[in-house]
C-alpha positions in Angstrom: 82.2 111.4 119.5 84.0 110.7 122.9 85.3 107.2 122.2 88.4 107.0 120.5 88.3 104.9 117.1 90.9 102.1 115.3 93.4 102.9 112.7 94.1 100.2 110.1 97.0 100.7 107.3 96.3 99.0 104.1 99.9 98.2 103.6 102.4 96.0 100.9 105.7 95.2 100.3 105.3 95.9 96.8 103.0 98.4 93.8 100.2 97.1 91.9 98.4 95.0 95.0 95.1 96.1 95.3 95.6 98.3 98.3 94.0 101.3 97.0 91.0 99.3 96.0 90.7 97.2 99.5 91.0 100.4 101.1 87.5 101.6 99.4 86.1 98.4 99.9 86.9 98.4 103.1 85.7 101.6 103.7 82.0 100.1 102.1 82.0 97.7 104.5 82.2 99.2 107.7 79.8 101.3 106.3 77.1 98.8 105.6 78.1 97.8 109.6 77.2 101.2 110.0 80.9 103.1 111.4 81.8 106.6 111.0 84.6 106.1 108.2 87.9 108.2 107.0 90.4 107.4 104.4 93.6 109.2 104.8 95.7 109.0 101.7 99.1 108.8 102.8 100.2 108.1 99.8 101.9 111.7 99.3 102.6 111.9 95.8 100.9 109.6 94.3 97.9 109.3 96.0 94.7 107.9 94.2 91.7 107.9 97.1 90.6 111.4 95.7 90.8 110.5 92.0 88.7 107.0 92.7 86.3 108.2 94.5 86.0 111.4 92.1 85.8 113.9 94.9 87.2 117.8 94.2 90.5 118.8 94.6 90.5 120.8 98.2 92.1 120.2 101.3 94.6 118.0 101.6 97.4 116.9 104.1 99.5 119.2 103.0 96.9 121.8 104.1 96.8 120.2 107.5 100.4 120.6 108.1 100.8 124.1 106.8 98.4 125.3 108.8 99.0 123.5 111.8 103.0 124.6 111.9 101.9 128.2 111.2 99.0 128.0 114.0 96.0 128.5 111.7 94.7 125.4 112.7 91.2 125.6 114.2 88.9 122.4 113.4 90.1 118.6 111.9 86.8 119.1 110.0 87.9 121.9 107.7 90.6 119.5 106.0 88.3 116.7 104.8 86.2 116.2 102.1 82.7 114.3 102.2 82.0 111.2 100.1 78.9 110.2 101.8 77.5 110.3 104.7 79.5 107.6 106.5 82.7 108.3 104.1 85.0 111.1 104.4 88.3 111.9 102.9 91.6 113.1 103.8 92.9 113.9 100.6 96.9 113.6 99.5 98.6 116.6 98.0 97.5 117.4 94.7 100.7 118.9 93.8 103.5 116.2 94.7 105.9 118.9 95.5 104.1 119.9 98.3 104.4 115.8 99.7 107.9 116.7 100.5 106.8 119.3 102.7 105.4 117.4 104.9 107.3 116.2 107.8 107.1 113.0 109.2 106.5 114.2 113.0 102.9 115.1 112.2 101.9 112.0 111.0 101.0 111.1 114.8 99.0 114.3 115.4 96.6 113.8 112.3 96.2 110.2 113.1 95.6 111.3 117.0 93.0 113.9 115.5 91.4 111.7 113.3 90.9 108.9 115.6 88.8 111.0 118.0 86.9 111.7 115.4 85.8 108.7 113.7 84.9 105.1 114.5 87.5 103.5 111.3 90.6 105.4 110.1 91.8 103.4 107.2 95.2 104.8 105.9 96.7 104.0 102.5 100.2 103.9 101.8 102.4 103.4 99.5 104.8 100.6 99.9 108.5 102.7 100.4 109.7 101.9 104.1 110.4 105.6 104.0 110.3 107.5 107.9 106.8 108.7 107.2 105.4 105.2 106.4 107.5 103.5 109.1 106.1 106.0 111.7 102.8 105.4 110.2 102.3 101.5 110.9 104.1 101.8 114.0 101.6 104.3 115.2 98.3 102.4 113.6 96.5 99.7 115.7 96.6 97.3 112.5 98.0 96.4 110.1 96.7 94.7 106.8 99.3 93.6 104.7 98.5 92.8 101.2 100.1 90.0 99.0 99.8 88.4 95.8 101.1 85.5 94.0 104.0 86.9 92.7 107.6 85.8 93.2 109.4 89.4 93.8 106.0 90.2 95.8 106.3 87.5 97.9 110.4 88.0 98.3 110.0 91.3 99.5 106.9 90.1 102.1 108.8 87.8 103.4 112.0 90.6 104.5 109.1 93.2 105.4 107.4 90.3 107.8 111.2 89.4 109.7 111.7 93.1 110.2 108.6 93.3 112.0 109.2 90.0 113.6 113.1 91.5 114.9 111.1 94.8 116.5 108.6 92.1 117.9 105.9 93.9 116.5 102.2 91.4 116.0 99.4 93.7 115.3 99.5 92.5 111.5 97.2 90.4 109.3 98.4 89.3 106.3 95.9 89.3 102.8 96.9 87.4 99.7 95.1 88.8 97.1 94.5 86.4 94.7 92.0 88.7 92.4 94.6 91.0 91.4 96.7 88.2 89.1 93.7 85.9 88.5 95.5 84.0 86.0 98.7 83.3 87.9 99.1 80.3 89.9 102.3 80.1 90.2 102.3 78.9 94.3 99.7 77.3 96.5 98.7 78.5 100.0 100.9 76.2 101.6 104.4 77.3 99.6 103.1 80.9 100.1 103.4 80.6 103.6 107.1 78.7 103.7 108.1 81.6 101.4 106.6 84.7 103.4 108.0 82.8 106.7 104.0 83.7 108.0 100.1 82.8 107.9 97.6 83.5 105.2 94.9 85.5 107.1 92.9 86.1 105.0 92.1 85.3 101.2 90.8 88.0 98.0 89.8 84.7 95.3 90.5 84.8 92.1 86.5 85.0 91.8 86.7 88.7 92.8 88.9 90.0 89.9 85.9 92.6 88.4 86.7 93.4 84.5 84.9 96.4 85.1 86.5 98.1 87.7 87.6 100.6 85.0 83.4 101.6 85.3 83.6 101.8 89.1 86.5 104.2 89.0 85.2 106.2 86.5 81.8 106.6 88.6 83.3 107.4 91.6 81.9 103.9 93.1 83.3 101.8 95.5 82.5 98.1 95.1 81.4 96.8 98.2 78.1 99.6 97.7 76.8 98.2 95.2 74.0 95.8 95.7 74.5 93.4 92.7 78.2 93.3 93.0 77.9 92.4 96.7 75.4 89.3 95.7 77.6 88.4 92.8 81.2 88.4 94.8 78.9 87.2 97.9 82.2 84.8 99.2 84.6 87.8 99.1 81.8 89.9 100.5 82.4 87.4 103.3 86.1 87.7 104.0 86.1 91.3 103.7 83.3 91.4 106.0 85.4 89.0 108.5 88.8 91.1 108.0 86.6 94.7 109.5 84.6 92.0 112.4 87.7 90.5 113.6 89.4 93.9 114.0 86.5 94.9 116.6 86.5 92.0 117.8 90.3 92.1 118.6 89.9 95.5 120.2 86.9 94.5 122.4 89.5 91.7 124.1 92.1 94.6 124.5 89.6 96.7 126.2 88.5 93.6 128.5 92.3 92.8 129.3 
């Protein structure tokens, strides 16, 4: 592959948003629109890509950087692991003592490799503003940040959105992921956006809370791959569908300018 890909974080201000899950289905969707796809689970001592998606413990991250500060490193290839055959993995550290090993300053040569290599990069995080994860969405070409309808969530969006306003940084899309708390209600659309001090991008509906997703984990599945749940969540199908369009789109008119 000569061209170079897009990076995307799936990024929050808070736990518990659904980024873990967008991630996959994200990942299913540029899939069905036929892209080469990795996950890298920066999510260093926690990470749960691997476990979802029940691929082996192998190469991780860690791996990466161990062998690439003791010059051992000879292919990109050799770290990931294969989910299918438009899905591949970069898996976090399977012992979490070995995430502290890893020092920000690389995170910009795996994502440099891994662009190069695939069409979609598609990095999870977790939502700490610790150096690694602050180098890591100031290095990605998006940024998806997820939100729910949840007062502390919503707090902390809204002092995550004016830092990024103060570096005058605008590559973000903002997600409010309504399927995550189906039952709460507490704010419209409208309030959300006085309280986050931003625009609603894009909307996960309350339709697309799945009260099996306990079934899809355990099976290794992601969502969006399924054929029945993609005709049965067919408007969220939609806006997931728009979120990976519009991000091509976006970088076509970048490339034109």
């Amino acid at each position: 592959m000569n061209n170079k890909g897009t990076s995307i974080v799936i990024a929050s201000a808070k736990g518990g948003v659904g980024k873990t899950i967008t991630t996959l289905n994200l990942a299913g969707i540029f899939e069905m629109l036929q892209k080469k796809v990795l996950i890298i689970d920066f999510d260093l001592s926690g990470g749960g890509i691997s476990v979802a998606l029940n691929i082996p413990n192998g190469k991780s991250c860690y791996h990466f950087v161990d062998d690439y500060n003791n010059n051992r490193y000879k292919e990109f290839k050799n770290y990931i692991t294969k989910y299918d055959d438009a899905i591949d993995v970069l898996a976090s550290p399977k012992d979490p003592r070995q995430a502290g090993k890893i020092d920000p300053k690389y995170v910009e040569i795996i994502l440099d490799k891994a662009v190069f290599n695939y069409d979609v990069v598609l990095i999870d995080t977790t939502h700490d503003l610790t150096d690694f994860n602050v180098l890591t969405l100031d290095l990605a070409d998006h940024i998806l940040f997820m939100v729910t309808n949840d007062p502390l969530d919503l707090k902390n969006m809204r002092s995550l959105i004016a830092i990024f306003k103060d570096l005058d940084l605008h590559n973000y899309k903002v997600i409010l992921n309504e399927s995550v708390f189906p039952f709460k209600g507490y704010f419209g659309i409208y309030d959300i956006k006085n309280i986050i001090r931003a625009n609603i991008d894009y909307v996960l509906s309350k339709d697309f809370y799945i009260k099996n997703i306990d079934t899809f984990i355990m099976n290794g599945k992601i969502i969006t791959l399924d054929k029945k749940a993609s005709s049965f969540f067919a408007k969220d199908y939609t806006t997931l569908m728009g979120i990976c369009t519009d991000i091509f789109k976006e970088g076509e008119k970048h490339e034109d300018a």
